[in-house]
SEKE-787802 format. One record per residue (C-alpha): residue number from 0; x, y, z. Coordinates in nm, 4 decimals, m for minus. Example, Ala and Ser with C-alpha at 12.3 -4.5 7.8 and 13.67 -1.06 7.14 Angstrom:
num, x, y, z
0, 1.2300, m0.4500, 0.7800
1, 1.3670, m0.1060, 0.7140
***
This chain:
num, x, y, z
0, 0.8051, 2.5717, 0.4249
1, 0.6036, 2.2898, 0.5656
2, 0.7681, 1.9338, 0.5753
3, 0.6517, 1.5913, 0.7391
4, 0.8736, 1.5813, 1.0342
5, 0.7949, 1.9717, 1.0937
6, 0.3972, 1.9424, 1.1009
7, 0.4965, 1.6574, 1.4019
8, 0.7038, 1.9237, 1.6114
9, 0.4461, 2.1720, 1.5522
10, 0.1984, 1.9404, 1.7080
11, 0.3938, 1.8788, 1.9893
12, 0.4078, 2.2385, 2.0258
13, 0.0661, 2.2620, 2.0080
14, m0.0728, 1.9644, 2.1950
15, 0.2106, 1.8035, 2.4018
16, 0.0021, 1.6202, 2.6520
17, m0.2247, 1.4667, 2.3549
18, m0.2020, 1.1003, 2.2634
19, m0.0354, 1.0382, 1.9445
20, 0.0257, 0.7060, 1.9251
21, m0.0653, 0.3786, 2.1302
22, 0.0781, 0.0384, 2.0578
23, 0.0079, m0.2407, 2.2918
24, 0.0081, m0.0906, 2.6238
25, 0.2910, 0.1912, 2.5208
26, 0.1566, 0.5103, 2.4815
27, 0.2924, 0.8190, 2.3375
28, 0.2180, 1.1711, 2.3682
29, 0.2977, 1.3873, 2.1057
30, 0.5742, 1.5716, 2.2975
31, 0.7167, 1.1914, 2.4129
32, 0.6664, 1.0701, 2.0403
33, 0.8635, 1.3982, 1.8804
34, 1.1473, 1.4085, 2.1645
35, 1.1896, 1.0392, 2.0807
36, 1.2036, 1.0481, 1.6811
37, 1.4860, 1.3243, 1.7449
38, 1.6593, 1.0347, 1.9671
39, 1.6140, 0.8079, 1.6779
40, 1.7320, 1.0818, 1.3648
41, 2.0906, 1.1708, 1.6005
42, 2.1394, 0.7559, 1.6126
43, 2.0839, 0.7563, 1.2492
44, 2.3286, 1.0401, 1.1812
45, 2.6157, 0.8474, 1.4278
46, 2.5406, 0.5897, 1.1564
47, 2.6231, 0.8598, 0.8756
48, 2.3027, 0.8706, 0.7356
49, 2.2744, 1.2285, 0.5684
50, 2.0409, 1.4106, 0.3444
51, 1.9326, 1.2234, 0.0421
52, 2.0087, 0.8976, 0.1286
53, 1.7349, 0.5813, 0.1418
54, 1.6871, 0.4599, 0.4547
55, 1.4837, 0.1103, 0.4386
56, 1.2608, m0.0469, 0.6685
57, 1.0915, m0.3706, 0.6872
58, 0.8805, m0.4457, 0.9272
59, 0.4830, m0.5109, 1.0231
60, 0.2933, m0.2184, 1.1768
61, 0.4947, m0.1205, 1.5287
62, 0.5578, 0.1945, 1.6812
63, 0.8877, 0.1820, 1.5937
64, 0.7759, 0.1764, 1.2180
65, 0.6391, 0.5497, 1.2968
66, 0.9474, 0.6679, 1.5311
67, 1.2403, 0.5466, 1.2403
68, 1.0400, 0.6659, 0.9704
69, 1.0050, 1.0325, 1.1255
70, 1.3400, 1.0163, 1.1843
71, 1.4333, 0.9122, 0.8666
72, 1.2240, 1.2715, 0.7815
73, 1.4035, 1.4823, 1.0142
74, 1.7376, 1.4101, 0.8609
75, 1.6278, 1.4914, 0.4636
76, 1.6823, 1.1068, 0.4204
77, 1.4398, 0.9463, 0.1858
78, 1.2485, 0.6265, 0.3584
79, 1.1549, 0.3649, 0.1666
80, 0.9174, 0.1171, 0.3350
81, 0.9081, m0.2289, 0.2301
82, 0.6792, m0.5547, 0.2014
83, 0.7371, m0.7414, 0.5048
84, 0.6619, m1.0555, 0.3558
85, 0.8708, m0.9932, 0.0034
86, 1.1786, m1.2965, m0.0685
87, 1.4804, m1.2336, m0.0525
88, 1.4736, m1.2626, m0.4577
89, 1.2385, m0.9525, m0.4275
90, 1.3887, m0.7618, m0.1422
91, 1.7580, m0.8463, m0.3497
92, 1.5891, m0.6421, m0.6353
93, 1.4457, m0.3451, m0.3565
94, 1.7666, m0.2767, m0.2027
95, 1.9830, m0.2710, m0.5075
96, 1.7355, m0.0260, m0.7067
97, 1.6524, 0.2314, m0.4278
98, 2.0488, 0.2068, m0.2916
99, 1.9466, 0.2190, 0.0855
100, 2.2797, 0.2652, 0.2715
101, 2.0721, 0.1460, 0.6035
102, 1.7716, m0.1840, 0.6345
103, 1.5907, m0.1256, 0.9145
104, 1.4957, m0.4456, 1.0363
105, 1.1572, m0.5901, 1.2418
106, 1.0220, m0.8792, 1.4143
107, 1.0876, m1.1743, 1.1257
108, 1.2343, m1.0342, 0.8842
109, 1.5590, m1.2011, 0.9485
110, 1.5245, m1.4881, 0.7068
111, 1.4513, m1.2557, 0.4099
112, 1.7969, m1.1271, 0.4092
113, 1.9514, m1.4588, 0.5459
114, 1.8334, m1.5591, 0.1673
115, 2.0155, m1.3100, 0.0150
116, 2.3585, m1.4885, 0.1013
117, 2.2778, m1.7509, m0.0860
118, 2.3692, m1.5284, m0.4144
119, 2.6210, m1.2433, m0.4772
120, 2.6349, m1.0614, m0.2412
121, 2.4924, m0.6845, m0.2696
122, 2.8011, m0.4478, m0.3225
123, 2.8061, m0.1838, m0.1133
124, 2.5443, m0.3850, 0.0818
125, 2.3773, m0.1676, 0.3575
126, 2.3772, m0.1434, 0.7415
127, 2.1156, m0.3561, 0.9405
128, 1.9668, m0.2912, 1.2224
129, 1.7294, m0.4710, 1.4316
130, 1.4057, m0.2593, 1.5317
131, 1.3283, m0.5089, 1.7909
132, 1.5317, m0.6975, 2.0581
133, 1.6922, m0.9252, 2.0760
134, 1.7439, m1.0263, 1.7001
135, 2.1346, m1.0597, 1.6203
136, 2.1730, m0.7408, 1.5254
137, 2.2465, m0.3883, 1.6488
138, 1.8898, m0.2502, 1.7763
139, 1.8201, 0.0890, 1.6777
140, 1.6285, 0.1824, 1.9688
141, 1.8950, 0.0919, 2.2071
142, 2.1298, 0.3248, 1.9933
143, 1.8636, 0.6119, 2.0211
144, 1.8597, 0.5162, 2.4014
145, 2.0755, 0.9002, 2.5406
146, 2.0830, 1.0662, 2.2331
147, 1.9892, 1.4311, 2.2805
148, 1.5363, 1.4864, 2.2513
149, 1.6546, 1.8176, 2.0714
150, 1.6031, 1.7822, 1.6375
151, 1.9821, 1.7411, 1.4770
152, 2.0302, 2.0617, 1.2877
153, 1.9700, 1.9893, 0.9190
154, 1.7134, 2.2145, 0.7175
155, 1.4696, 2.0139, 0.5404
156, 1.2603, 2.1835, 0.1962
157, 0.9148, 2.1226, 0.1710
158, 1.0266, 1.9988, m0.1952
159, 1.2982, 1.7521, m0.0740
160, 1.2391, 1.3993, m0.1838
161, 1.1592, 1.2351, 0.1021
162, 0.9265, 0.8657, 0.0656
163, 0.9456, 0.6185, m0.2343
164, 0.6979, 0.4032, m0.2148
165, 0.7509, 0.0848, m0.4469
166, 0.4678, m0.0683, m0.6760
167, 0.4778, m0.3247, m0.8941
168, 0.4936, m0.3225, m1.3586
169, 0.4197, m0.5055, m1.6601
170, 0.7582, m0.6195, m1.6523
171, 0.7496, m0.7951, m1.3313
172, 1.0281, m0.5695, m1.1654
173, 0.8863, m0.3389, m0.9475
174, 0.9335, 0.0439, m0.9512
175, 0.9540, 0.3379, m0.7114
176, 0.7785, 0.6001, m0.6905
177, 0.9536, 0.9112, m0.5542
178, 0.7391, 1.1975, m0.3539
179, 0.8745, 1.4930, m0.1849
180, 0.7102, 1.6833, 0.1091
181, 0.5307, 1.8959, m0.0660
182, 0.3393, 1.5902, m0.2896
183, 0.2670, 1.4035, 0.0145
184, 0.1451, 1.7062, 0.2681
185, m0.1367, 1.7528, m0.0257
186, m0.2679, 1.4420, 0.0150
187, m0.3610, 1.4984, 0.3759
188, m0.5056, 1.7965, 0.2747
189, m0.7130, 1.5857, 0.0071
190, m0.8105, 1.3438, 0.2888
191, m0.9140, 1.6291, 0.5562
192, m1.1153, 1.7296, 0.2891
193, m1.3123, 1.4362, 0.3143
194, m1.4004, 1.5231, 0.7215
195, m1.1321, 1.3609, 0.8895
196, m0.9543, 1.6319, 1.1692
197, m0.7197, 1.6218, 1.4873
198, m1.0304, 1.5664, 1.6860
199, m0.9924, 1.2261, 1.5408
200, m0.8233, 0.8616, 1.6851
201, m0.7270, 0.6485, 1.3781
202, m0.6931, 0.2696, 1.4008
203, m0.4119, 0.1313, 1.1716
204, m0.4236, m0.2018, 1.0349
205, m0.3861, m0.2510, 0.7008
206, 0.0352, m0.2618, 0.6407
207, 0.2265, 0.0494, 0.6781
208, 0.4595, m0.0056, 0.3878
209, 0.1091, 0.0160, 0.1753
210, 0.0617, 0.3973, 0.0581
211, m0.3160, 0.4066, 0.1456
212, m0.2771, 0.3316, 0.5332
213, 0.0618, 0.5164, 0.5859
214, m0.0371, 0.8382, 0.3463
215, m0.3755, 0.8970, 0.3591
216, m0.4028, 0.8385, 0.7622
217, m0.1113, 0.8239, 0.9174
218, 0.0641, 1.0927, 0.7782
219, m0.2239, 1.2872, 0.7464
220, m0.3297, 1.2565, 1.0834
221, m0.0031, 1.2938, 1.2192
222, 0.0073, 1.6401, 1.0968
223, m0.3286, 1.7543, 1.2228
224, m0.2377, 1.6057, 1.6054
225, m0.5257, 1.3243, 1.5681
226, m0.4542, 0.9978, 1.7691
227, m0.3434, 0.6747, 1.6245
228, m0.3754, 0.3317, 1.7515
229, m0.1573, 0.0398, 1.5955
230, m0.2527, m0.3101, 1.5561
231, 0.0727, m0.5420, 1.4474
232, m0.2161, m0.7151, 1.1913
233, m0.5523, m0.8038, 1.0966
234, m0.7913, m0.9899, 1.3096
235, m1.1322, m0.9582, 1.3376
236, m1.1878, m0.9439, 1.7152
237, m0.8904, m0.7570, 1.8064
238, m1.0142, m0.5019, 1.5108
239, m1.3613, m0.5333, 1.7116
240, m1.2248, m0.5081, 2.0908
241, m1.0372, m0.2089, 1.9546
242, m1.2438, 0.0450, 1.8359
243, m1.4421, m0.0653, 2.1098
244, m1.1572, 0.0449, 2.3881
245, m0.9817, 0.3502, 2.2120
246, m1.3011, 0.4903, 2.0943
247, m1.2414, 0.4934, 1.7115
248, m1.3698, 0.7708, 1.4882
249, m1.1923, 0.6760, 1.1653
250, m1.1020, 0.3348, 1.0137
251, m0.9682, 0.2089, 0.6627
252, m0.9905, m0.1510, 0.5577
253, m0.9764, m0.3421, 0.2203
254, m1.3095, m0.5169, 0.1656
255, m1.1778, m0.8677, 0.2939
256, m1.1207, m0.7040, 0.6370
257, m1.4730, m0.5432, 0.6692
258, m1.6246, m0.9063, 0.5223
259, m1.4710, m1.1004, 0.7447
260, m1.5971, m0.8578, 1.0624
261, m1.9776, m0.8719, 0.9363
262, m1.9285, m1.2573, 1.0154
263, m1.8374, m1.1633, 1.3881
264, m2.1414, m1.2742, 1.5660
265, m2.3582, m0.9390, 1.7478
266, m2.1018, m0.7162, 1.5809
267, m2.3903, m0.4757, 1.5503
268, m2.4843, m0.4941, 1.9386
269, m2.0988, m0.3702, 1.9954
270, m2.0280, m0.0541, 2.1242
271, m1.8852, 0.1521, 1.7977
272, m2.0687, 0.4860, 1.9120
273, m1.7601, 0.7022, 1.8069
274, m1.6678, 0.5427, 1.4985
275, m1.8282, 0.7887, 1.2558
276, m1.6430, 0.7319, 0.8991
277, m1.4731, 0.4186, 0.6976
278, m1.2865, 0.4109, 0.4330
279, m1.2621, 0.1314, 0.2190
280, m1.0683, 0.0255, m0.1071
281, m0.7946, m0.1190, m0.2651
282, m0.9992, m0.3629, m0.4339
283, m1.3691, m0.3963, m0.5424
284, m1.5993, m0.4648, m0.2643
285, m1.9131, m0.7044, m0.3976
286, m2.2003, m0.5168, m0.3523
287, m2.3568, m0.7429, m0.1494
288, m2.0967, m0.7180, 0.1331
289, m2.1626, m0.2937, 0.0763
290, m2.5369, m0.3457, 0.1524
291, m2.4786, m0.5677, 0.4423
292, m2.1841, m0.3302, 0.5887
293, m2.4192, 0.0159, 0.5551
294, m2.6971, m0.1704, 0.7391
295, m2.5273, m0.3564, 1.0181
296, m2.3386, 0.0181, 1.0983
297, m2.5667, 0.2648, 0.9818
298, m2.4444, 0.5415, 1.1531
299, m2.1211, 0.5157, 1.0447
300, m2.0587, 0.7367, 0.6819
301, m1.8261, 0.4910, 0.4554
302, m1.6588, 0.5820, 0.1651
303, m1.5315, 0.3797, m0.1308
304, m1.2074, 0.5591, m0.2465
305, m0.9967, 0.3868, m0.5424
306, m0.6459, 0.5282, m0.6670
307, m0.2751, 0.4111, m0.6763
308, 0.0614, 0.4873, m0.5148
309, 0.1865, 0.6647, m0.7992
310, m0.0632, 0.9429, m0.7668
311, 0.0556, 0.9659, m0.3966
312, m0.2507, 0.8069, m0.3126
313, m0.4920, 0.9861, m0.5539
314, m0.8006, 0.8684, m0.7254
315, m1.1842, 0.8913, m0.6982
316, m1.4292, 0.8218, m0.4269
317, m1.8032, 0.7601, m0.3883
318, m1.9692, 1.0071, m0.0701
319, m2.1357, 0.7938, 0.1858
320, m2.4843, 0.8783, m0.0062
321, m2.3477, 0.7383, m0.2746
322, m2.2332, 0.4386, m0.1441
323, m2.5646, 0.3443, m0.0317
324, m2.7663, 0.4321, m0.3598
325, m2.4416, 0.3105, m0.6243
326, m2.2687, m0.0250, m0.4485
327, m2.1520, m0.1401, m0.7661
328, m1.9364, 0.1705, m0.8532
329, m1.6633, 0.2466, m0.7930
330, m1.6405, 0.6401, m0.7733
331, m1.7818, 0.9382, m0.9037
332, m1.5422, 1.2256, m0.7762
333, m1.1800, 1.3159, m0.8127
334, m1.0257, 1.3297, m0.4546
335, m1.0018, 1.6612, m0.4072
336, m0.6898, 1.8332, m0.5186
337, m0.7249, 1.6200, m0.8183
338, m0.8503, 1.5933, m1.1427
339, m0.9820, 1.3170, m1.3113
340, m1.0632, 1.1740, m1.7158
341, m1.1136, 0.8551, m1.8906
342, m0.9864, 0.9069, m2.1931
343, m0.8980, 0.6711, m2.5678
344, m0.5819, 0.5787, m2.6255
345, m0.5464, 0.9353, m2.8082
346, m0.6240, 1.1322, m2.4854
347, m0.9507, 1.2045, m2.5476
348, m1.2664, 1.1458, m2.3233
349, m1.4747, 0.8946, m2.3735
350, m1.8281, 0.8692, m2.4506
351, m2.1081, 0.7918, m2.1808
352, m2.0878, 0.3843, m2.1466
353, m1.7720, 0.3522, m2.3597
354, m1.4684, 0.1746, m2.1542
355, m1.0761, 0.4280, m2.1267
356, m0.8159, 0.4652, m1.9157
357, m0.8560, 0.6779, m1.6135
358, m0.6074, 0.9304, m1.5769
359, m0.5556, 1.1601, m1.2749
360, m0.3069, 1.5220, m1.2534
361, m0.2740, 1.7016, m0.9528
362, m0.0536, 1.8152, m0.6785
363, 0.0078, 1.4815, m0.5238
364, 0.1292, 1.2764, m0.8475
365, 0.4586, 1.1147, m0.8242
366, 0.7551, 1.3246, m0.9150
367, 0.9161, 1.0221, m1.0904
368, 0.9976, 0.6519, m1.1211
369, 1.3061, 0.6383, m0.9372
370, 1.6140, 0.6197, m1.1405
371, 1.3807, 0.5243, m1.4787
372, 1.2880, 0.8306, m1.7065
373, 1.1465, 0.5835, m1.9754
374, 0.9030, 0.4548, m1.7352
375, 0.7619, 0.7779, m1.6215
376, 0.7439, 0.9757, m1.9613
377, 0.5323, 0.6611, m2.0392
378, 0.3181, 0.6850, m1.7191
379, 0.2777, 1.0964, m1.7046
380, 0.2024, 1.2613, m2.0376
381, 0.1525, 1.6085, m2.0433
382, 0.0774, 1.6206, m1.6808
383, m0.1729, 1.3084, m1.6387
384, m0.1092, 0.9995, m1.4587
385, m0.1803, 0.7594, m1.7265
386, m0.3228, 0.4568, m1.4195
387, m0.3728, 0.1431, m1.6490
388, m0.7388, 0.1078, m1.5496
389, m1.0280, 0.0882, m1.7806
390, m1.3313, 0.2738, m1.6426
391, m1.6748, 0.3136, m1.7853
392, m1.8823, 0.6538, m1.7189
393, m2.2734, 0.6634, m1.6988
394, m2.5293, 0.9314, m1.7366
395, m2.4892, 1.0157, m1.3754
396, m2.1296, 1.0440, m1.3632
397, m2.0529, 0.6970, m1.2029
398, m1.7547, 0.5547, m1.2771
399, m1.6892, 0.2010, m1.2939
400, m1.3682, m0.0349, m1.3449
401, m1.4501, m0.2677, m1.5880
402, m1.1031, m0.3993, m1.6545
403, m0.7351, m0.3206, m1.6156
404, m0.4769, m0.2608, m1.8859
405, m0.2122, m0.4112, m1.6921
406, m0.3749, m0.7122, m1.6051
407, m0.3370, m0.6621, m1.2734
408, m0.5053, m0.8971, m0.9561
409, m0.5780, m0.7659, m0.6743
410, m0.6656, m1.0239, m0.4065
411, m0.7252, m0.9630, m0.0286
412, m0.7084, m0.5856, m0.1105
413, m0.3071, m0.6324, m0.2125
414, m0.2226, m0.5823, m0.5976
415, m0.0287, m0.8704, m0.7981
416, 0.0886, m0.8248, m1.2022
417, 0.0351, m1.1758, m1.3629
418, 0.3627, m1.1077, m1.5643
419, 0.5744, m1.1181, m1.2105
420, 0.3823, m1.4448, m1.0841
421, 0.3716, m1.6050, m1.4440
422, 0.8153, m1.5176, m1.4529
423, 0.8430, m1.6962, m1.1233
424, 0.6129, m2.0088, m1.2359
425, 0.7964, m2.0080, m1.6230
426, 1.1218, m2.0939, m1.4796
427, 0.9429, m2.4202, m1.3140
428, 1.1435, m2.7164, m1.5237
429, 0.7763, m2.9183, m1.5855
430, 0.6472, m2.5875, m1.7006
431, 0.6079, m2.5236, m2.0905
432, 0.3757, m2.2247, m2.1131
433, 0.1800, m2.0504, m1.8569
434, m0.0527, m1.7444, m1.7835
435, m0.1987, m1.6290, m1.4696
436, m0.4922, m1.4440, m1.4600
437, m0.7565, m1.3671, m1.1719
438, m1.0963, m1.5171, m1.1121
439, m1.3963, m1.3491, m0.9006
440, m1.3593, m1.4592, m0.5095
441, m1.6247, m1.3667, m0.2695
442, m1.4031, m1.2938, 0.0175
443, m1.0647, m1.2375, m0.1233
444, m1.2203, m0.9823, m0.4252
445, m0.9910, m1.2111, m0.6733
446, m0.7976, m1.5291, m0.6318
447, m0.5002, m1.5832, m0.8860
448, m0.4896, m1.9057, m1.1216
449, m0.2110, m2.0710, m1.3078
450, m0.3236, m2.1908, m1.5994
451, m0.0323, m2.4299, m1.6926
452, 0.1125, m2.6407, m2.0365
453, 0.3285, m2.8944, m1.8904
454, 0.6029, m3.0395, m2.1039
455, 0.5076, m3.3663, m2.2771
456, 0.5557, m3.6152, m2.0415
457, 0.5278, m3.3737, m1.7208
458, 0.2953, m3.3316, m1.4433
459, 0.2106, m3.0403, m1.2263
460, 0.0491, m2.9512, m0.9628
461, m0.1092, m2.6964, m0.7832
462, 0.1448, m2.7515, m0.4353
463, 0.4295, m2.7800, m0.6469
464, 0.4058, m2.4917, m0.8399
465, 0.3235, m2.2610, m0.5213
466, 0.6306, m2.4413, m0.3432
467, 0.8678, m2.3415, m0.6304
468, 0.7172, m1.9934, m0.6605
469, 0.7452, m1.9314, m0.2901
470, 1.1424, m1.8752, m0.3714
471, 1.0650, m1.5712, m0.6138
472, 0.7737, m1.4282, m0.5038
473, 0.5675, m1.3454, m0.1237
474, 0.2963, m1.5980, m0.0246
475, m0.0066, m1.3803, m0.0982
476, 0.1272, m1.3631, m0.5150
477, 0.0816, m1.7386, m0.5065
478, m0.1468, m1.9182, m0.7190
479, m0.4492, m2.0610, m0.5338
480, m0.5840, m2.2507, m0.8046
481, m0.4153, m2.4149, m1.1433
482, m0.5543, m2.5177, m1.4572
483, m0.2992, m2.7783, m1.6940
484, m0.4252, m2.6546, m2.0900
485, m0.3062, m2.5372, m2.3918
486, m0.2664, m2.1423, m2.3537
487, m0.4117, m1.9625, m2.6110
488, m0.2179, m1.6933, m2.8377
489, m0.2730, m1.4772, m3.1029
490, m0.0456, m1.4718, m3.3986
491, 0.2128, m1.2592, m3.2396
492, 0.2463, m1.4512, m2.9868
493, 0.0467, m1.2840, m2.7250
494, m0.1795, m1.4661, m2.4747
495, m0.4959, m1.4346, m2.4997
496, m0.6196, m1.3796, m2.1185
497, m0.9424, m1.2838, m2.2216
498, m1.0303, m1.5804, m2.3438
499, m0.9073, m1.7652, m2.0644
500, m1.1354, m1.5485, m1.8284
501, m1.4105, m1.6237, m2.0444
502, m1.3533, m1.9926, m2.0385
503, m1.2937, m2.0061, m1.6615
504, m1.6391, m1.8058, m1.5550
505, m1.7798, m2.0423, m1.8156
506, m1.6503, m2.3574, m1.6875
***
């Protein structure tokens, strides 16, 4: 049976002299990277991490992130990446739900979980470890440093949990999603589908913790023996100057990444010869920026893909055709591997130009919400992956998102639920009311407003709000703009956030 950490030893089997993984000026070979992940799994095991348990990391892109997480693979242990930049009010919630027995610590992280002292204390609270040195704590690559390059002997199922990947609700909390091997191999077989191969050298950018980068490349191209080149962040030039140098075929970035690059000045007169496909999603991309990105790069074939974490990624995609003719879809294909409806709220499809809820079944779904049946009998019925957008079909088959059901933003490419940010901002003590909704941004896709009732008397503003906020919630979930009105409700109570859209594109 195949598993993630086994399709790695196979390819260092099969190509041990082939680069797998460059960060910086480190370089890995696939034999180096496999012998080392083995060093990391026995240090993990000395630790008494066994089969089952959640090992967390948190941490920006590294090699490291790769090596631990692998290792975390090879031992049946279940990894659970998390948002560098969440609080420690959010990471309190993270390690308490998923019950990691080991935090796996980078660069910065440090005053995240200093915060968490400043409340009860987690009980049974679990090891840290530093991924980089020196930081305080015990460094996990030092313990690695000896251990034996041969795998620990523990058999691993292709249908052993091993990844939950957390996303945020309606109710502000956030929830994991729980994949075995088996879910999460598909998806790279959904994604190869597409044209990528091990012929390929990936450049990684976009966060690791976020499904789309670490599933649908990394993992996928780590089982087909394609190279992979790590950048700790985004920046434009260094994104430039490196698919310049490593000879890029393959790229994924969120529409603010690829807008920000067409500014680059002579980006067309670079030398991207071997980049030959992009990906790009996560949030809309303005057509405009579409047009301009198919005609600086012509000879690169993009694709607009659009999905969620709890279908492992899965979701539609426009063809590179399609991107050029359609720039204001959003997809007109299931990934394949998946199968795709937008449907009433009985479950059946909608007619041509009439706005339902996309809903996705296939091999890569999400086994579960971890630890929360409620949640996922309410997200999968009778096999579909119920995904909170609204989507409107044409004649041709187009799909669009018109709307989402969950009132979700998603700025910058990175997805934020009004309920969480509007929670942190309610419990401000010059706040009476408040609901946070997103407006249209040119670079950013949306940027997220307060719209605040002070308490008679009160003032607010938009630098005090953020600054109390910042304690509940990361920076990028931050309000960027506020509005002090009355919020408007219906009788039962509930806001009314379409007419505050309405009045803020009017205004």
């Amino acid at each position: 049976m195949a598993t993630l950490a086994g399709q790695l030893a196979r390819c260092s089997s099969a190509y041990p002299t082939k680069s797998a993984l460059v960060f910086g000026e480190t370089e890995r070979t696939y034999r180096q990277l496999d012998e080392e992940v083995n060093q990391y799994a026995h240090a993990l095991a000395a630790l008494g991490v066994t089969k089952g348990d959640r090992v967390a990391l948190m941490s920006g892109n590294s090699d490291v992130f790769v090596i631990a997480m692998y290792a975390t693979f090879r031992l049946g242990a279940i990894f659970v990446p998390l948002n560098p930049r969440a609080t420690s009010h959010e990471l309190r919630h993270l390690l308490t739900d998923s019950g990691a027995s080991v935090l796996l610590l980078g660069a910065g992280m440090m005053s995240a979980v200093e915060g968490l002292a400043d409340r009860d204390p987690i009980d049974p609270g679990p090891q840290m470890l530093g991924l980089d040195a020196p930081m305080g704590l015990v460094s996990l690559p030092e313990l690695a440093t000896g251990q034996p390059t041969t795998a620990p002997d523990v058999e691993v199922a292709e249908d052993d949990d091993c990844m939950i990947l957390y996303t945020s609700g309606t109710t502000g909390l956030a929830k994991g999603a729980l994949f075995d091997h088996h879910r999460l191999l598909w998806v790279g077989h959904s994604v190869a589908s597409l044209g990528t191969t091990g012929a390929d050298r990936h450049l990684h950018v976009a966060p690791l913790y976020h499904c789309a980068q670490l599933v649908l490349l990394l993992l996928n191209g780590m089982s087909v023996g394609a190279s992979h080149v790590i950048l700790p962040g985004f920046e434009p030039t260094a994104v430039a100057d490196a698919i310049e140098r490593h000879r890029i075929t393959v790229f994924l970035g969120v529409p603010t990444m690829y807008q920000l690059m067409l500014r680059l000045p002579a980006l067309a007169d670079r030398d991207f010869s071997a980049w030959r496909i992009g990906f790009f999603g996560a949030a809309p991309m303005p057509p405009s920026a579409v047009e301009q990105l198919v005609t600086t790069l012509p000879h690169v074939d993009f694709y607009q893909l659009c999905g969620q974490t709890e279908g492992g990624p899965t979701g539609i995609y426009l063809t590179p055709d399609e991107v050029r003719a359609r720039p204001d879809a959003t997809g007109r294909w299931p990934l394949p591997n998946c199968e795709v409806g937008v449907v009433d709220l009985d479950g059946n499809d909608v007619e041509v130009g009439v706005a339902g809820e996309l809903v996705y079944r296939g091999e890569t779904l999400m086994k579960e919400y971890w630890k929360q049946p409620e949640a996922t009998a309410a997200t999968i019925r009778d096999g579909w992956l119920h995904s909170g957008d609204l989507a409107v079909v044409d004649e041709q088959g187009y799909m669009t998102i018109v709307d989402r059901l969950k009132d979700m933003i998603i700025t910058g490419g990175r997805n934020v639920y009004s309920v969480e940010v509007e929670n942190a901002l309610a419990a401000h003590p010059d706040v009476a009311d408040v609901a946070v909704v997103g407006r249209p941004d040119d670079t950013y896709g949306e940027r997220i407003v307060a719209v605040v009732t002070p308490h008679e008397g009160r003032e607010v503003t938009l630098e005090g709000i953020r600054e109390f906020a910042a304690t509940y919630v990361a920076d990028y979930k931050l309000p960027r703009e506020i509005v002090v009105r009355e919020i408007p409700r219906n009788p039962s109570g509930k806001i009314l956030k379409h007419v505050i859209r309405k009045d803020l594109t009017s205004a």
